[in-house]
C-alpha positions in Angstrom: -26.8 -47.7 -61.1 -23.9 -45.9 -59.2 -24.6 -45.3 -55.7 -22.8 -43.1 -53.6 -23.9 -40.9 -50.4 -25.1 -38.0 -52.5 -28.1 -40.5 -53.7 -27.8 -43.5 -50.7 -30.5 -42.3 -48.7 -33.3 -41.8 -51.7 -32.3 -44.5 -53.5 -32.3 -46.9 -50.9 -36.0 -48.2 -50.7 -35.8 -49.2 -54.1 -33.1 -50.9 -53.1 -34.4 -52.9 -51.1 -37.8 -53.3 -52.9 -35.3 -55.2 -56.0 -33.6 -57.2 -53.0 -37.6 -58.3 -51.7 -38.6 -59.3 -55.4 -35.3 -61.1 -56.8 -35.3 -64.6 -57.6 -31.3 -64.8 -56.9 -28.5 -62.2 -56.8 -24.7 -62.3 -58.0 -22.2 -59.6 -56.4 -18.7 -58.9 -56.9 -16.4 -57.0 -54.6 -12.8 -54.8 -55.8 -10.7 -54.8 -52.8 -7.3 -52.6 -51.6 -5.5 -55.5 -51.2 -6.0 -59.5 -52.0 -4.7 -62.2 -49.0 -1.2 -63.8 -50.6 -1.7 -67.6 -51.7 1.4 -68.0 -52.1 1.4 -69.3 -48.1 -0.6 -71.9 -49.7 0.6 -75.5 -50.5 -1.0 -77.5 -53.1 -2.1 -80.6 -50.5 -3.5 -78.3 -47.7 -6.5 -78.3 -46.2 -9.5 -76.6 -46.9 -9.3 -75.4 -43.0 -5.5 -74.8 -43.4 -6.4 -72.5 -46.4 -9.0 -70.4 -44.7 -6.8 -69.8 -41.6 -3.7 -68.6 -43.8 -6.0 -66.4 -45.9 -7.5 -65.0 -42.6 -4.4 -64.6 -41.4 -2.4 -63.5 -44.8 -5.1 -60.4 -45.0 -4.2 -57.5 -42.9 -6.7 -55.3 -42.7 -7.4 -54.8 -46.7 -11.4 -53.7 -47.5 -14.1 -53.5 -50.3 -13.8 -50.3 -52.0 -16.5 -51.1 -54.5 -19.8 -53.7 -53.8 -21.8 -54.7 -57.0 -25.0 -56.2 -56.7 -27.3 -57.7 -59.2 -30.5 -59.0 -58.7 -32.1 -61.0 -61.1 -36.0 -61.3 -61.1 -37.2 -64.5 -63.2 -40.1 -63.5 -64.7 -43.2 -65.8 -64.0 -45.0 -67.2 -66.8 -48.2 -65.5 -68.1 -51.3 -67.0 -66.8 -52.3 -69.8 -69.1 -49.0 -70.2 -70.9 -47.7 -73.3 -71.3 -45.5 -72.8 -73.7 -42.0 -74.1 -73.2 -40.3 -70.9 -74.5 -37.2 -69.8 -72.3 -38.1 -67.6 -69.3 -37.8 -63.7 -69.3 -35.2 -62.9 -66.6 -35.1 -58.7 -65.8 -32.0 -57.4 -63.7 -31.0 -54.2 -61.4 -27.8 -53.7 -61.0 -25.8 -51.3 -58.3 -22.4 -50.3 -57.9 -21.6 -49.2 -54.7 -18.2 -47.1 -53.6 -17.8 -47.6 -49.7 -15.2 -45.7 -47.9 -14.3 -45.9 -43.8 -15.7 -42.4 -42.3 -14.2 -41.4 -38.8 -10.1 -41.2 -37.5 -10.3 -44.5 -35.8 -11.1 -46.4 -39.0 -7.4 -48.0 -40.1 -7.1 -50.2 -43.2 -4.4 -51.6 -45.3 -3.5 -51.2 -49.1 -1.7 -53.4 -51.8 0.3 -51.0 -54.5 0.1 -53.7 -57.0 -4.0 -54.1 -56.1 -4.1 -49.9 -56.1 -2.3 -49.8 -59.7 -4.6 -52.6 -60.9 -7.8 -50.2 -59.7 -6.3 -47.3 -61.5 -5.5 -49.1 -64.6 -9.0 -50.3 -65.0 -10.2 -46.4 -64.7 -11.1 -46.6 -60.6 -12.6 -43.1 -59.9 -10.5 -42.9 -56.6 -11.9 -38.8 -56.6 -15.6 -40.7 -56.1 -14.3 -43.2 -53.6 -12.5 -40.5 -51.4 -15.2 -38.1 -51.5 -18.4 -39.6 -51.8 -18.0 -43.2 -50.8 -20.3 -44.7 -48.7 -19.7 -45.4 -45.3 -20.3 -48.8 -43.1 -20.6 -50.2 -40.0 -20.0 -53.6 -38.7 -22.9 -55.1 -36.5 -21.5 -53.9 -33.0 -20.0 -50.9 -34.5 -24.0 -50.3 -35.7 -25.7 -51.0 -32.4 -23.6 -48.7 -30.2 -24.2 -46.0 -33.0 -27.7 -46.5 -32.6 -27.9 -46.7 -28.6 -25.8 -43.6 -28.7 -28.5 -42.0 -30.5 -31.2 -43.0 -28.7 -29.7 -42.1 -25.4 -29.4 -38.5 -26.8 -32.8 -38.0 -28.2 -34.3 -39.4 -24.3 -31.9 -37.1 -23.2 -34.0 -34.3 -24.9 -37.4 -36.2 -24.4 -36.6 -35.9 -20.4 -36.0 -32.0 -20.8 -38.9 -31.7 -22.9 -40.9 -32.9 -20.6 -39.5 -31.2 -17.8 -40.5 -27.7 -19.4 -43.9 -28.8 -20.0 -44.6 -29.8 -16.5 -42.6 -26.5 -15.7 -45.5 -24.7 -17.5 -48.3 -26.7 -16.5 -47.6 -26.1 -12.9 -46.9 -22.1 -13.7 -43.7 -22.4 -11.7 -41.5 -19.5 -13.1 -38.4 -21.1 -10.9 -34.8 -20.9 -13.0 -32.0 -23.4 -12.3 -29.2 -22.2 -10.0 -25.7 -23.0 -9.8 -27.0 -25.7 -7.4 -29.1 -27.4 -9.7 -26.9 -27.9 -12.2 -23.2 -30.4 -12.7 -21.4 -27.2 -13.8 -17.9 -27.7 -15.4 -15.4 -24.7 -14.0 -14.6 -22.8 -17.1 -10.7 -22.8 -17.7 -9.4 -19.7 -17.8 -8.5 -19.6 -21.4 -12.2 -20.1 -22.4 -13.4 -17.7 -20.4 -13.2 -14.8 -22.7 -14.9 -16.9 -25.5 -17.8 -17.5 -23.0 -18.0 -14.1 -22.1 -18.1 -13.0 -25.5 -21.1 -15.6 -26.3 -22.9 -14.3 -23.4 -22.9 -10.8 -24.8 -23.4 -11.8 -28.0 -26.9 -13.7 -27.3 -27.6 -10.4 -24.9 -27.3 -8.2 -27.7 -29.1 -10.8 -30.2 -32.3 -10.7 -27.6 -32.4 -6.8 -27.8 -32.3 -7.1 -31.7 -34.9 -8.2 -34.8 -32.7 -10.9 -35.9 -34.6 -14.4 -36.2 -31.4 -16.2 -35.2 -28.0 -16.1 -34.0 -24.8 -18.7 -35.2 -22.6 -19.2 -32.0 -19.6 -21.5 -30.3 -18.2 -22.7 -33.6 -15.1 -23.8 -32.2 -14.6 -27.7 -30.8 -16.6 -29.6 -29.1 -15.5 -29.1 -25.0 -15.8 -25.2 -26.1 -19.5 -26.0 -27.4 -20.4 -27.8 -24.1 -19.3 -24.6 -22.2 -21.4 -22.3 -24.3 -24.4 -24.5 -23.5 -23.8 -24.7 -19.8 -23.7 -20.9 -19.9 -27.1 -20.9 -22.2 -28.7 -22.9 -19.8 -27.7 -21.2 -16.6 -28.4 -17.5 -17.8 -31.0 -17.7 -20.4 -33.1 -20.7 -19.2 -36.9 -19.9 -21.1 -35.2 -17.1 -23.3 -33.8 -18.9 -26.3 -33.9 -22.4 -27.8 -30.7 -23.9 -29.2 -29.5 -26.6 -32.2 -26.6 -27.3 -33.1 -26.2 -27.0 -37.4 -23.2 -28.0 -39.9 -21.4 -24.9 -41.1 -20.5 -25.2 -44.8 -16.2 -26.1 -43.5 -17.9 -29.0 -42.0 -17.4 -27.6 -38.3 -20.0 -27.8 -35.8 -22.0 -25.0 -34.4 -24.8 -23.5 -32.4 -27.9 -21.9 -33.8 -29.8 -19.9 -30.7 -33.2 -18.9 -31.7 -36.0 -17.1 -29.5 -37.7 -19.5 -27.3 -40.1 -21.2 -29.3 -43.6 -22.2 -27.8 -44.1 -25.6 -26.7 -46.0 -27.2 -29.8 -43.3 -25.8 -32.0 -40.5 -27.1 -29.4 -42.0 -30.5 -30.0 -42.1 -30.3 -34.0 -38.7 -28.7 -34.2 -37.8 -31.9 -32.2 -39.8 -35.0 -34.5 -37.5 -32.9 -37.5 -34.2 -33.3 -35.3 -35.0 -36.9 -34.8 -35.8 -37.4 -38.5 -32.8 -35.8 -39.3 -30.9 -37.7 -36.9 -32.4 -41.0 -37.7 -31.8 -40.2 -41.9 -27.9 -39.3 -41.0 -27.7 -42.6 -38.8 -28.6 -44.5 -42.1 -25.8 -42.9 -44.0 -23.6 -43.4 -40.9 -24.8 -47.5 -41.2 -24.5 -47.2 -44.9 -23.4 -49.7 -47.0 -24.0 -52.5 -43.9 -28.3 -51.4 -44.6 -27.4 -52.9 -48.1 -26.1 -56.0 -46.9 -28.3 -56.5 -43.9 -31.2 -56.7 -46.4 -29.4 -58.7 -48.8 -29.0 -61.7 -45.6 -32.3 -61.1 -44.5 -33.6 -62.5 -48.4 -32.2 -65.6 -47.7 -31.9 -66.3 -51.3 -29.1 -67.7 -54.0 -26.3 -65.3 -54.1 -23.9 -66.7 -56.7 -20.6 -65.0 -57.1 -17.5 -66.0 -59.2 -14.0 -67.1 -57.0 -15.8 -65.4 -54.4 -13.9 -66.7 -51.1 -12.0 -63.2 -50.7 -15.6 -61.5 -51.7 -17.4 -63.7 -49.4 -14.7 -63.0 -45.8 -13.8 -59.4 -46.5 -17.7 -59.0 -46.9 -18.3 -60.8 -43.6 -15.3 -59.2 -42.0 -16.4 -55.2 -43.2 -20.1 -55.8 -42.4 -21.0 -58.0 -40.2 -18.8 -59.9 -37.6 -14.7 -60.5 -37.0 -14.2 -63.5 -38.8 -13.5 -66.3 -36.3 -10.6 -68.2 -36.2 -11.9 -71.6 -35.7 -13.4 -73.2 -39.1 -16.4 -74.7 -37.8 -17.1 -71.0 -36.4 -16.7 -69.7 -39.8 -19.0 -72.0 -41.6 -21.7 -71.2 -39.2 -21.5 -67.6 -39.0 -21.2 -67.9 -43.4 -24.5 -70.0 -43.1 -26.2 -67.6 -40.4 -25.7 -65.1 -42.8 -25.6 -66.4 -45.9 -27.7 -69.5 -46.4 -27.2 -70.5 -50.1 -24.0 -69.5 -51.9 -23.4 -70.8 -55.7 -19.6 -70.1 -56.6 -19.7 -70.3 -60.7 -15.2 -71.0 -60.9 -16.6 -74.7 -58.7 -19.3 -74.9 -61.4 -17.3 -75.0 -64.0 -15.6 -78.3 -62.6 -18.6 -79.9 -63.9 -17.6 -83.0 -66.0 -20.3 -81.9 -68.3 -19.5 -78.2 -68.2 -15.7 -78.8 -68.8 -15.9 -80.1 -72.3 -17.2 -77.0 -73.4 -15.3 -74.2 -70.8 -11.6 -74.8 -71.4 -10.8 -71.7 -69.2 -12.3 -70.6 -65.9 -11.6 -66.8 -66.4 -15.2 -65.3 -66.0 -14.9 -63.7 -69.4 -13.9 -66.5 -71.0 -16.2 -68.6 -69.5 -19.0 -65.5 -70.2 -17.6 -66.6 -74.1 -18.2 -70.4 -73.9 -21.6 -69.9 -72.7 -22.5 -67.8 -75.3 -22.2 -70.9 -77.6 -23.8 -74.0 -77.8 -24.6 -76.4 -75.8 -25.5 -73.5 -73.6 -28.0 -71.0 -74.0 -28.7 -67.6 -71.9 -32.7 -66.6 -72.1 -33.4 -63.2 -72.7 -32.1 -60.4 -70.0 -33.2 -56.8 -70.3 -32.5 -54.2 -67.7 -35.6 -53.1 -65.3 -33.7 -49.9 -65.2 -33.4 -49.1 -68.9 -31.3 -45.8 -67.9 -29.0 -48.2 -66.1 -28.0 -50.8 -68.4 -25.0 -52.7 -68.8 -24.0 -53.8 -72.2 -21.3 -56.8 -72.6 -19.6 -54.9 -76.3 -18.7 -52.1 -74.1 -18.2 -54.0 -70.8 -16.4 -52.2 -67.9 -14.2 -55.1 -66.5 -13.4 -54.8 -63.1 -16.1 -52.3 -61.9 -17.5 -54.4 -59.4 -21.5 -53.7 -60.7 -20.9 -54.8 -63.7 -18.8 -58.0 -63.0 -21.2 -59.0 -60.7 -23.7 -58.7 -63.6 -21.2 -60.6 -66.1 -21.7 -63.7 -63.2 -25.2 -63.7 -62.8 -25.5 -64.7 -67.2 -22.5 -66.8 -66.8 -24.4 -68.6 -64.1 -27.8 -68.3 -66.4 -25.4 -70.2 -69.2 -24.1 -72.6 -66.7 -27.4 -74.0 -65.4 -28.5 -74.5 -69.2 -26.9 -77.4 -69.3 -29.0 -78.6 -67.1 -31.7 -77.3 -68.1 -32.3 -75.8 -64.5 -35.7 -74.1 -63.6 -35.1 -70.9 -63.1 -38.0 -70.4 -60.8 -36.2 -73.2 -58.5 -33.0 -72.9 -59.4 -31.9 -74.4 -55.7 -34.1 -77.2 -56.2 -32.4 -78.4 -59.1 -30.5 -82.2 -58.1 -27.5 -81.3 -60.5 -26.9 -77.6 -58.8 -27.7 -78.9 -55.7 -24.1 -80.3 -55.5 -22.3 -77.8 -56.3 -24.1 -75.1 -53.1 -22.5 -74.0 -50.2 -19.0 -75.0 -52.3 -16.5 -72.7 -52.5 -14.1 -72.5 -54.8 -10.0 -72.4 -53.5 -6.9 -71.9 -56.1 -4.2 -74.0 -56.0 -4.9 -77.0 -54.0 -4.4 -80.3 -56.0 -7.8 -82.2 -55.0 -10.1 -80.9 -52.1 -10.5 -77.6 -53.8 -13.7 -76.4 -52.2 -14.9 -75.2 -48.4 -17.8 -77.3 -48.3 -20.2 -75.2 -45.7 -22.8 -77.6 -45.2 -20.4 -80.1 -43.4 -16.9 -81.6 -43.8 -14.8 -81.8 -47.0 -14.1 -85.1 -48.2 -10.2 -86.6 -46.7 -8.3 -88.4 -49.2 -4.9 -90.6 -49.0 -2.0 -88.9 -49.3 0.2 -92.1 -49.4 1.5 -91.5 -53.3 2.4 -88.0 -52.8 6.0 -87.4 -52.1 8.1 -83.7 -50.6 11.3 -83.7 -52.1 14.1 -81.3 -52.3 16.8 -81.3 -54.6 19.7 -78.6 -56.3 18.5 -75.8 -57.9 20.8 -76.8 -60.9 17.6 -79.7 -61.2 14.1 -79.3 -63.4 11.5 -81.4 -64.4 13.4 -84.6 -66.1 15.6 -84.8 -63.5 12.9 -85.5 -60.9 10.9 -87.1 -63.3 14.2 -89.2 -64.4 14.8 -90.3 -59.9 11.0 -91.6 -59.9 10.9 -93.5 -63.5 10.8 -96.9 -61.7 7.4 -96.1 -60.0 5.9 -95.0 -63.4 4.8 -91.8 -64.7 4.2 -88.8 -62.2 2.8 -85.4 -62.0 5.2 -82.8 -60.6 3.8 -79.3 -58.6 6.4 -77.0 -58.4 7.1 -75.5 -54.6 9.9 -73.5 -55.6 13.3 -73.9 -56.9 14.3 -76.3 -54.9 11.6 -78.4 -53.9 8.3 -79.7 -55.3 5.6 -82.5 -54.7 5.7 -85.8 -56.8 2.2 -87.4 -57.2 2.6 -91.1 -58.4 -0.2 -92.5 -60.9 0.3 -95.8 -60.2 -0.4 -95.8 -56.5 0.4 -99.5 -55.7 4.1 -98.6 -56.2 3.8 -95.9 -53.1 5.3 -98.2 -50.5 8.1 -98.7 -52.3 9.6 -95.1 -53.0 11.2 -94.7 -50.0 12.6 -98.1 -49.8 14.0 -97.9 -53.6 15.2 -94.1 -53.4 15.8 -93.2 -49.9 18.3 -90.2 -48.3 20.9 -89.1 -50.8 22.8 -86.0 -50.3 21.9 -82.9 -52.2 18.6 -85.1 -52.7 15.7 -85.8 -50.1 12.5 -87.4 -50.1 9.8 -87.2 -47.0 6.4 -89.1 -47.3 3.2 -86.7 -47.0 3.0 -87.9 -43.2 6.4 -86.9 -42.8 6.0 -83.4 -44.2 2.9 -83.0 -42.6 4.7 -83.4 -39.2 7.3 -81.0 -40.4 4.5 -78.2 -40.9 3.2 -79.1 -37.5 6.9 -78.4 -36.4 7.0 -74.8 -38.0 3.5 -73.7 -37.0 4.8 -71.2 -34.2 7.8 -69.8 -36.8 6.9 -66.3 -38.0 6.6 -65.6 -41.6 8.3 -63.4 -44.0 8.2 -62.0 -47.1 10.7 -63.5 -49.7 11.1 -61.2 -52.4 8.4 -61.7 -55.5 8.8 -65.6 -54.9 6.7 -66.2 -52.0 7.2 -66.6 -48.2 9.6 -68.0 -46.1 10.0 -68.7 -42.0 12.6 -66.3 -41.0 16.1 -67.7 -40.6 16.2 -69.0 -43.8 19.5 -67.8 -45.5 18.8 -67.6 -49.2 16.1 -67.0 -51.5 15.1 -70.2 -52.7 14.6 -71.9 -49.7 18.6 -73.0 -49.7 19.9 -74.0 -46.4 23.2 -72.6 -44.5 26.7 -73.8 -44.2 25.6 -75.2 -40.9 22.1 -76.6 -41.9 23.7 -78.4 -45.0 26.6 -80.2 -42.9 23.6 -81.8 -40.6 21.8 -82.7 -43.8 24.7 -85.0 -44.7 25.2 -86.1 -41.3 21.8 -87.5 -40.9 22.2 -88.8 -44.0 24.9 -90.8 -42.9 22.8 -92.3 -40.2 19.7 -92.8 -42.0 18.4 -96.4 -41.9 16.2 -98.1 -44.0 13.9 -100.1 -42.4 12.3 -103.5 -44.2 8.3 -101.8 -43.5 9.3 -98.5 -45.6 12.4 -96.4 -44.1 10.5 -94.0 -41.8 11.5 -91.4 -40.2 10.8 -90.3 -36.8 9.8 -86.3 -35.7 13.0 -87.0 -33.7 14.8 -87.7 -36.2 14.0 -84.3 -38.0 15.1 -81.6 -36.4 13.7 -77.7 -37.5 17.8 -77.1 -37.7 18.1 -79.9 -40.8 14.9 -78.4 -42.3 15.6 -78.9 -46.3 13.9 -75.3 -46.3 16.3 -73.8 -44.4 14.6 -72.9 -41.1 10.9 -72.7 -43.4 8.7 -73.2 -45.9 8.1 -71.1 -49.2 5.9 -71.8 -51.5 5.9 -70.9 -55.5 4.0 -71.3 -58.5 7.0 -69.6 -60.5 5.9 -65.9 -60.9 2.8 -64.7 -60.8 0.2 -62.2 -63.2 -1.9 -61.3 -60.7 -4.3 -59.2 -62.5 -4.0 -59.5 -66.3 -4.5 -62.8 -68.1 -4.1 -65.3 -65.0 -7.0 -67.9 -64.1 -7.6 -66.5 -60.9 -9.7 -63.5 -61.2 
């Protein structure tokens, strides 16, 4: 179903009557702009990662939400058959767009194009996108609401004890915190006052006033309320340009007063929930505290916490607490399909390819019909990339995936096989810890066998390959041109690389500990965009990574007094200076050129 503010407000107690009876949910989010990986190296961190994302994001947002609840269907009374469960979905796709001037966000042409290839409605977005709040953005919205309905409360009150009292006293100047009308408003008030004169000698029921900005409004009510105290009763209405006005009626009595004002506040309280939007959605989707299961969903999962709920913090244990706060049990399918078991029969991660596999035996999907028959998907005419309907392609792939294990569906988070793989998610590109494990700490491993090495771009893969052939076979990742990691096989041989090879020119070789320290040394360095290639500190020369004139003489000087010492030729941070850096002043990182949004593994 395709939500958007024309239907938000009716539709969204059914809303959140699926989100109260699912059994688990899977969402998917399209974005303005994805956070560059390309800042990423293959042996970083799982912290490391989350604070270059974080940082590699400017302020891109969710232009789309889908949600998908799943309801597993329990078995009829008396049936113990062991026939595969009945699963029922809803499915929403929600267009969200920022509402007010002071709401400033980022866009990525190659992410926009991508959207418009795949038949975005950017008409529906711009016009009838939902809007959002984030939780403090939320509360002073709602405070500032209240304050204005006790506002009115106090001067309702203060008429009826007016009238109860029989007190015919009107304000004067005295009583009231008048603002001195500038001179160029004066007419405009002037004209207002006759106006409402003339509209009190006449039979009309009402009279459309002050429809100019809102300091000339506040005038106009100063004036009502100083010359026609218990003659009229005022509201301010929408005119059909969108501009604010003032409706003056004929004072109504004061059990009208009182209903007119329970319809303001209903009104009021209805248009707070559109201005809250989307964030109502999510709020009820924390407060399930059920399995949501997306697919690659670390971008889905911060730009979702960033838009809706809270700043995303930058220290990592902060993160994973606030994730856990909101989002108790997360199932990312792309770290499912690392299964041993699961990989023999899913050759490619791509979620319609693994959609495929799991079509196919081993697996199985039970059956899945629509509880909105008006509002069903179909996978022969799927709409990739609408965000409703790939988060309905996860939840069967995820239905497929826990075949193999013959999971219960009722207890799906119960299972000891899925167990393993919650509160995992999935990151591209790193070489071994590839997950942000929320429930704790990620597993360390040695790094002792891996190898930074930098070499002429005239080089490729035999040569390195060819320089390491002593220590046995080894598995090269590509940084750029002009560097890459070499990961040994046969680890035993580790201490001996730096002994055996050592410091040639045109040719260098750092241990992992070594290159570590170098990062450490570049961490203040601002970053910069090379080209299509990736992203380099700035001060480097070239694209490529190549160093200057300068920084290549002092690579061959300190070649020259490079010493190998008997325990393993180390080098010291001293000895490595950020003006020798093989990177030229930085670090840029490659994975050759990328396909973003087509036939990549990474969607």
């Amino acid at each position: 179903m395709e939500i958007t503010k024309k239907n938000f407000n009716d539709e969204l107690p059914s809303i959140r009557e699926a989100i109260q009876e699912a059994s688990f949910f899977a969402m998917d989010c399209e974005f303005t702009g994805l956070a560059s990986d390309r800042l990423i190296f293959p042996f970083d961190t799982p912290e490391e990662v989350y604070l270059k994302t974080i940082e590699a994001s400017p302020q891109y947002i969710i232009v789309q939400f889908g949600l998908c609840a799943f309801r597993v269907e329990p078995p009829a009374e008396g049936d113990e058959s062991k026939a595969p469960p009945r699963v029922t979905y809803k499915c929403y796709n929600f267009y969200c767009y920022p509402k007010g001037r002071t709401h400033v966000f980022s866009c990525q042409g190659e992410s926009m194009r991508f959207l418009a290839d795949n038949g975005f409605d950017f008409n529906k977005l711009f016009r009838e996108g939902l809007s959002y709040a984030s939780e403090a953005d939320e509360q002073r919205f709602r405070a500032e609401v209240k304050e204005r309905q006790a506002a009115r409360a106090a001067v309702l009150q203060a008429a009826a004890d007016e009238n109860s009292t029989e007190t015919d006293s009107k304000p004067t100047e005295s009583d009231i915190s008048m603002i001195p009308v500038p001179e160029e408003n004066q007419q405009q008030v002037d004209d207002t006052d006759a106006r409402i004169s003339a509209f009190l000698q006449s039979e009309e029921k009402e009279l459309i006033v002050g429809n100019g900005n809102a300091f000339q409004r506040k005038l106009i009510y100063q004036m009502i309320e100083q010359r026609y105290t218990g003659k009229v009763s005022t509201s301010t209405v929408t005119l059909e340009d969108n501009q604010k006005a003032i409706k003056v009626e004929r004072k109504r009595t004061a059990e009208a007063e009182q209903a007119f004002e329970q319809e303001r506040i209903a009104k009021e309280n209805e248009e707070l929930d559109s201005k809250v939007g989307l964030s109502l959605v999510l709020q009820e989707l924390s407060k399930a505290r059920k399995l949501i299961v997306g697919h690659n969903m670390l971008l889905d999962l911060l730009y979702i916490l960033r838009q809706f709920f809270k700043p995303l913090p930058t220290d990592y244990k902060e993160f994973k607490k606030l994730t856990k706060e909101i989002f108790p049990i997360i199932l990312d399918t792309k770290y499912l399909c690392t299964n041993a078991e699961i990989k023999v029969n899913v050759n490619s991660s791509v979620l319609a390819h693994v959609y495929d596999a799991v079509r196919q035996p081993p697996f199985s999907i039970p059956d899945v019909k629509p509880a909105l028959p008006a509002h069903e998907y179909n996978v022969e005419n799927g709409k990739q990339h609408e965000a409703g309907y790939d988060a309905y392609l996860t939840g069967m792939c995820f239905l497929g995936l826990v075949s193999r294990f013959e999971v219960d569906l009722q207890n799906p988070t119960k299972d000891p096989v899925l167990r393993k793989y919650l509160n995992r998610i999935f990151i591209l590109r790193l070489a071994d810890i590839n997950y942000i494990y929320l429930n704790g700490s990620e597993p360390t491993h040695s790094r002792d066998h891996v190898f930074y090495v930098t070499f002429p771009e005239t080089w490729r893969s035999n040569d390195l390959v060819a320089k390491f052939k002593p220590f046995g076979s080894v598995h090269l990742t590509w940084m750029d041109n002009t560097s890459a990691f070499v990961t040994l096989h046969n680890r035993t041989a580790s201490s001996l690389v730096l002994k055996t090879i050592g410091y040639h020119t045109g040719f260098s070789i750092y241990s992992f500990a070594q290159f570590s320290q170098m990062k450490l040394q570049h961490t203040g360095v601002k970053r910069g965009r090379n080209s299509s290639t990736g992203a380099v500190a700035t001060g480097s020369s070239e694209p490529g990574g190549k160093s200057d004139a300068n920084g290549q003489k002092k690579e061959k000087e300190e070649a020259k007094k490079q010493k190998v010492a008997d325990n393993g030729a180390k080098r010291t941070a001293d000895d490595k200076k950020p003006d020798d850096d093989p990177a030229g002043g930085g670090w840029q990182t490659v994975k050759r050129s990328r396909t973003t949004f087509k036939d990549n593994d990474e969607w």
